[in-house]
C-alpha positions as CSV (number, residue, x, y, z in Angstrom):
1,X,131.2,71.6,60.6
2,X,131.8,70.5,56.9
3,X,129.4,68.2,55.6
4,X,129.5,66.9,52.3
5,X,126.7,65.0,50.6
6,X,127.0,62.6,47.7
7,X,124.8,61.6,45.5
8,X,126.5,58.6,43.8
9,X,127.0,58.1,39.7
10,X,125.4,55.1,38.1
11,X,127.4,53.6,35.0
12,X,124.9,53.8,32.0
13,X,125.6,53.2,28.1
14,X,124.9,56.4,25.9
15,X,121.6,55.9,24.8
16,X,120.6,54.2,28.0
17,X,121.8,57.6,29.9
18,X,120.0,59.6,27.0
19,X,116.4,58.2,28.7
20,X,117.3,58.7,32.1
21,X,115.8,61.2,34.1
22,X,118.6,63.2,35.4
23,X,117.1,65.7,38.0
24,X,118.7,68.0,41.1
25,X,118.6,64.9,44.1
26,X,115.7,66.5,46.4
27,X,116.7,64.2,49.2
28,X,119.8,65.4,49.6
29,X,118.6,69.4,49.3
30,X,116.2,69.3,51.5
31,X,118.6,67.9,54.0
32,X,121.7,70.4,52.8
33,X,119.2,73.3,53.7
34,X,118.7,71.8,57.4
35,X,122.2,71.6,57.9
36,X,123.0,74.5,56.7
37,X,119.8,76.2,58.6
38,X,121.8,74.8,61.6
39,X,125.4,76.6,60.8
40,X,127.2,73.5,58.9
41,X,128.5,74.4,56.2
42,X,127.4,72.1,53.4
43,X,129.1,70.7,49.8
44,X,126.9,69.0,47.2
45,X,128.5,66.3,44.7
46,X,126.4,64.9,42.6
47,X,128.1,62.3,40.0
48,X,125.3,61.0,38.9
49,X,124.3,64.5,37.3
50,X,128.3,65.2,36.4
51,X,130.3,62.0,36.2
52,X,133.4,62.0,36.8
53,X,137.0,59.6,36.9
54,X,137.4,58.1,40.1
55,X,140.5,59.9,40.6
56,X,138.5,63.2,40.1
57,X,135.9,62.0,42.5
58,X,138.0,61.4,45.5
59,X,139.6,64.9,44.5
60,X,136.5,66.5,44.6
61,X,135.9,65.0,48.3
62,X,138.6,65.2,50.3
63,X,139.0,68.4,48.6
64,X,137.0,70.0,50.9
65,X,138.2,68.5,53.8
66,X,134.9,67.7,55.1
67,X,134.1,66.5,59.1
68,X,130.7,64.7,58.1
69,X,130.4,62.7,54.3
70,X,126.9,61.5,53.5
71,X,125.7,59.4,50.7
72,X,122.5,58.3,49.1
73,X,122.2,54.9,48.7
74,X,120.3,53.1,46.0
75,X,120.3,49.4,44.8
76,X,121.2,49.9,41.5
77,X,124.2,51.7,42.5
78,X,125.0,50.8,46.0
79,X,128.5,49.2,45.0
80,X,129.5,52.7,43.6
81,X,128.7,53.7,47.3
82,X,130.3,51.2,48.6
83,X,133.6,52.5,46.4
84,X,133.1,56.2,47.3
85,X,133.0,55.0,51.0
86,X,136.0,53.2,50.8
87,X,138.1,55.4,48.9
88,X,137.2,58.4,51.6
89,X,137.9,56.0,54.8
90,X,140.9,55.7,53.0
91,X,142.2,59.1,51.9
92,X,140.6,60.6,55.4
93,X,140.5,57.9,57.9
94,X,138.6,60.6,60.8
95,X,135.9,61.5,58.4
96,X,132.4,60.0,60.1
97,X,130.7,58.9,57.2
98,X,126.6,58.1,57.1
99,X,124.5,56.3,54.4
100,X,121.2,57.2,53.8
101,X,118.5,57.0,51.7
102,X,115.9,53.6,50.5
103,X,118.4,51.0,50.5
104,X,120.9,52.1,53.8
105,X,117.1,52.9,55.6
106,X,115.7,49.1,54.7
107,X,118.6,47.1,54.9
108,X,121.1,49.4,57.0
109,X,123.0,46.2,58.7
110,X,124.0,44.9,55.0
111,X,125.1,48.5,54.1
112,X,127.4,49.2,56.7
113,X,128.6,45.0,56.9
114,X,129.7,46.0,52.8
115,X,131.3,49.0,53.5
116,X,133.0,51.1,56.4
117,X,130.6,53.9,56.8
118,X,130.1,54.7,60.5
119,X,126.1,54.9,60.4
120,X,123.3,55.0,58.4
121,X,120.1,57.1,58.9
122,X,116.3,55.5,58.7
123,X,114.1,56.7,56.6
124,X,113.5,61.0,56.6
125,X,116.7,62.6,57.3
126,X,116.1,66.1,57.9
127,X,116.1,66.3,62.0
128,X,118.2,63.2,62.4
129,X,121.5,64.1,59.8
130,X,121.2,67.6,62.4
131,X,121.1,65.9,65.4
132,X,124.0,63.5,64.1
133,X,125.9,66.0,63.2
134,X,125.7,68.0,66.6
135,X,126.6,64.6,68.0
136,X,129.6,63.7,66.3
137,X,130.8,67.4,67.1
138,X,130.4,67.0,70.6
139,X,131.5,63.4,70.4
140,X,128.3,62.3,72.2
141,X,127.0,58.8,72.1
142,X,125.1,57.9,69.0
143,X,122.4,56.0,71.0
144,X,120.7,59.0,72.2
145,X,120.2,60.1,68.0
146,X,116.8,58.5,67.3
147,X,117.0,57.2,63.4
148,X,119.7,55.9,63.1
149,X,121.8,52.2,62.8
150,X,125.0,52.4,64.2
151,X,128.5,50.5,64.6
152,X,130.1,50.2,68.5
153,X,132.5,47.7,69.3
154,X,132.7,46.0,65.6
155,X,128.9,45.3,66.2
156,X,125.2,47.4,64.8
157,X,122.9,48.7,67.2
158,X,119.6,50.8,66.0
159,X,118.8,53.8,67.7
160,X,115.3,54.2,68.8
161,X,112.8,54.7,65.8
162,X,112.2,58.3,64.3
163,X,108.5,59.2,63.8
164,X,107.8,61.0,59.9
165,X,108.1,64.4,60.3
166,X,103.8,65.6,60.4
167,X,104.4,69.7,59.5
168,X,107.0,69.1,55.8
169,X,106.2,73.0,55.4
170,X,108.1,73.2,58.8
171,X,111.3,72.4,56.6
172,X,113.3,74.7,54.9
173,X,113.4,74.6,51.4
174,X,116.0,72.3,49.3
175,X,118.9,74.3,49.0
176,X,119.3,74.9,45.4
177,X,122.1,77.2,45.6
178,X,124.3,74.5,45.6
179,X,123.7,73.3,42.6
180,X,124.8,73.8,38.6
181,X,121.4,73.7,37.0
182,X,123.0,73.4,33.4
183,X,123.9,70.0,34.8
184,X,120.2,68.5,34.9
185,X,117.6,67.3,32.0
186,X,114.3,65.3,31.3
187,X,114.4,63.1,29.4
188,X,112.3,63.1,26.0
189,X,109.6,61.3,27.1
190,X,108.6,64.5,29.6
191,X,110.6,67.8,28.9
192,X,109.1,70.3,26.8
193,X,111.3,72.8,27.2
194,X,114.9,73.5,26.0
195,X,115.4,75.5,29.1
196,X,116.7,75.0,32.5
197,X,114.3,72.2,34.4
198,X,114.3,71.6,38.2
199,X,112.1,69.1,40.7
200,X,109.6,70.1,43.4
201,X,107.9,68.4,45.9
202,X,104.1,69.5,47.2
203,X,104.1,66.3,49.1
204,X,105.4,62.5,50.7
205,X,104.2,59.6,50.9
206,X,101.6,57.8,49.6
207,X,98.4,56.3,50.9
208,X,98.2,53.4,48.4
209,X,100.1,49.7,48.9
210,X,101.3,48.6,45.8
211,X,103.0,45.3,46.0
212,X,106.2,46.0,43.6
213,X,106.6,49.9,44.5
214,X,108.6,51.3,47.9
215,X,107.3,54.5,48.0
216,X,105.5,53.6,51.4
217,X,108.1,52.0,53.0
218,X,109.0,54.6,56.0
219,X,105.8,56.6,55.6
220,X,103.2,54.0,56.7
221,X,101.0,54.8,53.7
222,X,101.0,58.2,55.2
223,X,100.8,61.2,52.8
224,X,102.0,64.7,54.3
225,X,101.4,67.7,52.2
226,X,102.6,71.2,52.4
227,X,100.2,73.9,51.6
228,X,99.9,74.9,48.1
229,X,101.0,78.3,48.7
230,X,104.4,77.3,50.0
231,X,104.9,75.2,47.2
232,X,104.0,77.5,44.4
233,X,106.3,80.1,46.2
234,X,109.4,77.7,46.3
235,X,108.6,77.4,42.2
236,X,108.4,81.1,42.0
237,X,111.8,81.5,43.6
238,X,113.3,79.1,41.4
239,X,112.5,80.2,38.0
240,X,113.3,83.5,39.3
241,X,116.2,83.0,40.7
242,X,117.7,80.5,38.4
243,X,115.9,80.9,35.3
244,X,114.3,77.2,35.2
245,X,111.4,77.0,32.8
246,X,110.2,73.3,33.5
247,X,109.2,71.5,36.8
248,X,108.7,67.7,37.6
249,X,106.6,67.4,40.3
250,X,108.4,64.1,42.3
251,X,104.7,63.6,44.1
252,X,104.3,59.6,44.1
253,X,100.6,60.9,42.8
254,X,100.2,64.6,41.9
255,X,96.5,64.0,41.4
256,X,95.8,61.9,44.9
257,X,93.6,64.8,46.3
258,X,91.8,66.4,43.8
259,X,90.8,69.5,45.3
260,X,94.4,70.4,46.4
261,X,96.0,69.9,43.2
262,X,93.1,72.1,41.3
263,X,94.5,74.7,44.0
264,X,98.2,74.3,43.0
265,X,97.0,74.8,39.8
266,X,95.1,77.8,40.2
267,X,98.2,79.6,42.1
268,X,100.3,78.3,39.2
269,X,98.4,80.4,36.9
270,X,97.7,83.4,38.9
271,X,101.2,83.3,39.8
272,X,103.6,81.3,37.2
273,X,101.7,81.8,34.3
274,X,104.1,80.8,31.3
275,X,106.0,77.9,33.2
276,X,105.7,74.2,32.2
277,X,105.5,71.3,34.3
278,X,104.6,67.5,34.4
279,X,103.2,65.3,37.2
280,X,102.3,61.5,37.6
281,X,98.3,61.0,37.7
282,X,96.2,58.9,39.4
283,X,93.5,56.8,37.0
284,X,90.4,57.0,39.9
285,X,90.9,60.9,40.7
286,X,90.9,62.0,36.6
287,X,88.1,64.2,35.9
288,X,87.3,66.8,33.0
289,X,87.7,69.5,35.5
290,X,90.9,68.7,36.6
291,X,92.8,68.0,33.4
292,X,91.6,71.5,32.5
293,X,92.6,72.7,35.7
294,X,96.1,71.4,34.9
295,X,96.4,72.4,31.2
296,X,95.4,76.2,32.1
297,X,98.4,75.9,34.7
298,X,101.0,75.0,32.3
299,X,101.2,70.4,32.9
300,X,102.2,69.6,29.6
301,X,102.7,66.0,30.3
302,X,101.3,63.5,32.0
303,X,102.9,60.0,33.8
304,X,100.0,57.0,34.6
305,X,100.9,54.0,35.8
306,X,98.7,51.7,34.3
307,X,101.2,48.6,35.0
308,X,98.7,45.7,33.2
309,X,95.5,45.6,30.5
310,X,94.5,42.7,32.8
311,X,91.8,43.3,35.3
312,X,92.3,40.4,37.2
313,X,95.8,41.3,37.3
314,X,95.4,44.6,38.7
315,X,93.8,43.3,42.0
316,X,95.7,41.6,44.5
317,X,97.2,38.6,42.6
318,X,99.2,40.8,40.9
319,X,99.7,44.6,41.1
320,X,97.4,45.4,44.3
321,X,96.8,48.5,42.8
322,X,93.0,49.3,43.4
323,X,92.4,50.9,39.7
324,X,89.8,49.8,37.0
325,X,91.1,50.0,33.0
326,X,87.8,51.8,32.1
327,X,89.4,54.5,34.6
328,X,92.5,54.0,32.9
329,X,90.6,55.1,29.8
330,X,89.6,57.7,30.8
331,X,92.4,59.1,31.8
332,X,94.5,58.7,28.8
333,X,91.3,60.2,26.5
334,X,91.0,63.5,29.0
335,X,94.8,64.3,28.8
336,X,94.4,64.1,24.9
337,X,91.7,66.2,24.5
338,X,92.8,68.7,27.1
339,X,96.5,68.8,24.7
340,X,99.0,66.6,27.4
341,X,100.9,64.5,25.9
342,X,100.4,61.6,27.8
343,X,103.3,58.2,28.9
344,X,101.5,55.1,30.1
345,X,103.8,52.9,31.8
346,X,103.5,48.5,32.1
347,X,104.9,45.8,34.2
348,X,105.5,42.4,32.7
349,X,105.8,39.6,35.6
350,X,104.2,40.3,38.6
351,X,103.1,37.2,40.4
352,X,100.3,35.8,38.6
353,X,101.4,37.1,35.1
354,X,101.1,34.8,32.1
355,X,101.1,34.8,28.6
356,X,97.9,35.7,27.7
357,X,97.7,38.4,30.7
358,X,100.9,40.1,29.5
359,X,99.2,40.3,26.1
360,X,96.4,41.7,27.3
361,X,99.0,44.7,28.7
362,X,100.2,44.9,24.4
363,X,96.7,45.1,22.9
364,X,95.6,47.6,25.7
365,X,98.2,49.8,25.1
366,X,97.8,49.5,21.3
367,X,94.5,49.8,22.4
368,X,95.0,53.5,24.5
369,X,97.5,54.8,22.3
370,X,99.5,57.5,24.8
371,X,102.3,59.1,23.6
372,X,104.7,56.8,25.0
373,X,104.6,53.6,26.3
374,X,107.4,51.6,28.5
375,X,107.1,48.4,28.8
376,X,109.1,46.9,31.2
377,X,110.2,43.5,33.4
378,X,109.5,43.2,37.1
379,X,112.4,43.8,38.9
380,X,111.6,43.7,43.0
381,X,112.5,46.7,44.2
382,X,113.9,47.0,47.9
383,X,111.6,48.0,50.5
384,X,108.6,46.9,48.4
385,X,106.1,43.3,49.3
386,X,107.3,41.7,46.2
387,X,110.8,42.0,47.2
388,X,109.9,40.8,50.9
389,X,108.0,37.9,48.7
390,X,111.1,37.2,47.1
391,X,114.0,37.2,49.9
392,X,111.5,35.0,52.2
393,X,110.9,32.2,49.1
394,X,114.8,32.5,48.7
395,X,115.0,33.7,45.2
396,X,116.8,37.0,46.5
397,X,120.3,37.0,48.8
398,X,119.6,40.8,50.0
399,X,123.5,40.7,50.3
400,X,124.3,40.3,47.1
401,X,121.0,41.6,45.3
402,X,121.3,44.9,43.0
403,X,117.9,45.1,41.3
404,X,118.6,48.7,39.6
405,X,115.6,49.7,38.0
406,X,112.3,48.2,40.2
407,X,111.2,48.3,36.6
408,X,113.8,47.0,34.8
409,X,113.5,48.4,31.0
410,X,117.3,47.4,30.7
411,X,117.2,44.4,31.8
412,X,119.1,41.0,30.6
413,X,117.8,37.7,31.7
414,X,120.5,37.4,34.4
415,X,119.4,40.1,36.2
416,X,115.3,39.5,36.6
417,X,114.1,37.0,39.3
418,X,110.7,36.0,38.3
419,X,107.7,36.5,40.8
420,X,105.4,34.3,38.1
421,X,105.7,31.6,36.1
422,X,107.3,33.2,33.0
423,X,110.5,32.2,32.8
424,X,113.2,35.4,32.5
425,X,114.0,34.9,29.3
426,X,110.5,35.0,28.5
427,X,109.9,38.1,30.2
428,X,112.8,39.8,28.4
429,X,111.4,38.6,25.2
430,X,108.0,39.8,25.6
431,X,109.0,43.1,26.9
432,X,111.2,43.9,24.1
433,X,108.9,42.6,21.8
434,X,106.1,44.7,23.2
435,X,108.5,48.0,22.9
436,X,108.8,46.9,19.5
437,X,105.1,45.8,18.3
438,X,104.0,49.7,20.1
439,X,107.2,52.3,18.5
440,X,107.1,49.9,15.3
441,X,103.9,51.1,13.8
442,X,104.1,53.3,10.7
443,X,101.4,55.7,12.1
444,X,102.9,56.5,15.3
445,X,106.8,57.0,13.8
446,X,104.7,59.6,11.1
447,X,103.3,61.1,14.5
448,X,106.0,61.5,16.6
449,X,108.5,62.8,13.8
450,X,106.0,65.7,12.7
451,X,106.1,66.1,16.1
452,X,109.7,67.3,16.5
453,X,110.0,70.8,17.2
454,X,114.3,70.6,17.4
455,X,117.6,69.2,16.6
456,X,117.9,68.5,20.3
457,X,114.8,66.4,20.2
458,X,115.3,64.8,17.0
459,X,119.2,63.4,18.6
460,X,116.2,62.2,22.1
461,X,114.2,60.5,19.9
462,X,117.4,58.9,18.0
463,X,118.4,57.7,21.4
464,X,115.5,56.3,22.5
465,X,114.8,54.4,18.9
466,X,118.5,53.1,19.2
467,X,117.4,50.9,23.0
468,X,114.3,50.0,21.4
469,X,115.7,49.0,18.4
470,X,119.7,47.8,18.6
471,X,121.5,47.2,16.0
């Protein structure tokens, strides 16, 4: 069968696109190499990576003529889905079409009420898109495909529920052939490099709650994790293969289990020596011994969420995230002395949040001094409490809701819907002015122009000065 998976654009201004990160879609690898492990063969679109016209796009699919379309589904983009789907229905009126993905696998009744895809898939893909696709072949009844919502009759109906796959390293590896590499970038908050980047994986899920974040919707607050071997031989095989020289590690928390990333690590330098990579950190698993760990391995930078400089707010009025700021401290001091350039991430607005806690977030930050620092307004993020919050006190119509980023650093005041008592414009004023107040300061724009080490970087750091500070 020909299956075609797309990973939908996103409509972004220059500079805004400029600080995206724009990274090979693992979701939709890791299920391209299960179809293909089952004899499908399998097309990859991504135009969020390569934008295209919309003539091009519908080109592009029916050009292949495919049996099965999938396509990832995301709130901030989920009326470009909605397009794609329409325009293929369309132009190839036979071709079953499934959505997948966070937003078809939390609200998969809306998705297929806005649009005339045939079914969407629940949460991890890999064994249901398989067994969809042998079902559709065979014309068999979509009932008996646990995972899945699906129309009959003009009416939805839910399959029975699919279990998280337990054994990940029991899944093939994403199928990275079917990309164009030249096509992907961080952004300059995280690459080093100039060369080729890609993504890996070492594990999903996460075993933490936060209230505005979705990562454990689906998983249960259930982490799996492959072995580190397998996951240092999937990196070996792609900067071999394809000449990458950077890896983002897409781990919710690279640092969760101490003991297991210090063996990644050490099977990164035996192995990869000379390779760079970045991860997100954990603030209550930071030791000395790990940063080192980490530097000696090639982690150049380093993501913490810290999200507030309030205490209080960190507990579960606001963030539910079960972190203390002395930790935070920490943190940021061991990835300077151990040479990682560090970003330190904020979140103005979560319930409970007023002025003088959201300054609190400014002079901590002023106060840590990463590398970078985003501040940025709650937006409630589908699949996550606060959004739950939100729909049930009726400030959200699910229907009609397209909260892009769940931390929305491009924000206007239309878009936010305010979980405290600041009103949106508020919000939007104090985050900008908090972007400002931090990248404003004569010391740090000495720092990070000394800093620059290309022309390449130099046009990064132009585009990220021109969203903090427009004209």
């Amino acid at each position: 069968m020909r299956i075609l998976l797309v990973h939908p654009p996103q409509r972004l201004g220059r500079a805004q696109r400029g600080l995206e990160n724009i990274m090979p879609p693992l979701s939709l690898l890791y299920l391209a190499s299960s179809l293909k492990k089952a004899g499908h063969e399998v097309k990859l679109l991504d135009l969020y990576a390569s934008p295209r016209p919309p003539e091009e796009e519908l080109t592009a699919m029916t050009g292949f003529k495919p049996e099965l379309a999938g396509f990832a589904t995301y709130p901030g983009s989920i009326d470009e889905t909605y397009r794609l789907v329409k325009a293929l229905r369309a132009a190839s009126p036979k071709t079953f079409q499934v959505l997948g993905g966070l937003y078809a696998s939390y609200l998969p009744e809306i998705a297929l009420s806005q649009c005339p895809a045939d079914a969407a898939v629940l949460g991890e893909g890999e064994v249901t898109v398989v067994e969809l696709a042998a079902a559709v072949a065979a014309d068999a009844p979509l009932a008996k495909v646990a995972g899945l919502c699906y129309r009959k009759h003009n009416a939805t109906f839910r399959s029975a529920p699919r279990a998280p796959l337990l054994n990940i390293d029991a899944l093939p590896w994403p199928a990275y052939d079917l990309l164009d590499f030249d096509a992907y970038r961080l952004p300059p908050t995280r690459a080093v490099s100039r060369g080729r980047v890609s993504s890996v994986l070492s594990a999903r899920g996460c075993n933490f709650n936060c209230s505005f974040c979705s990562h454990h919707y689906g998983y249960f607050c259930h982490i799996r994790r492959r072995s580190p071997e397998d996951v240092v031989e999937e990196m070996r095989h792609v900067a071999r293969m394809y000449a990458v020289k950077e890896f983002r590690f897409e781990d919710c928390a690279f640092t969760a289990d101490p003991a297991r990333a210090k063996k990644i690590c050490a099977l990164l330098h035996e192995r990869l020596p000379g390779t760079a990579w970045n991860c997100d950190v954990r603030a209550d698993t930071a030791s000395d011994e790990l940063f080192a760990a980490m530097r000696s391995a090639g982690c150049s930078r380093v993501f913490l969420g810290v999200e507030t400089g309030s205490q209080k707010m960190l507990g579960e009025l606001g963030a539910n995230k079960d972190i203390r700021l002395d930790q935070v401290r920490n943190t940021v001091k061991l990835a300077k002395k151990h040479g990682m350039r560090i970003n330190c991430s904020f979140v103005l607005g979560l319930p409970g949040e007023t002025q003088e806690t959201a300054l609190e977030s400014l002079k901590f930050a002023l106060e840590l001094d990463p590398d970078y620092a985003m501040f940025a307004a709650l937006m409630p993020v589908v699949g996550s409490r606060i959004f739950d919050q939100a729909v049930k006190e009726g400030k959200i119509d699910p229907v009609t809701y397209r909260g892009g980023h769940y931390l929305a650093s491009y924000s206007n005041p239309k878009d936010l819907v305010t979980m405290s008592s600041l009103s949106a414009q508020e919000l939007v004023r104090l985050m900008r002015g908090f972007n400002k107040e931090f990248y404003g300061r004569p010391a740090y724009l000495l720092r990070r122009l000394l800093s620059v080490r290309s022309l390449g970087e130099l046009r990064s750091l132009a585009d990220g000065a021109a969203h903090i500070f427009p004209l």
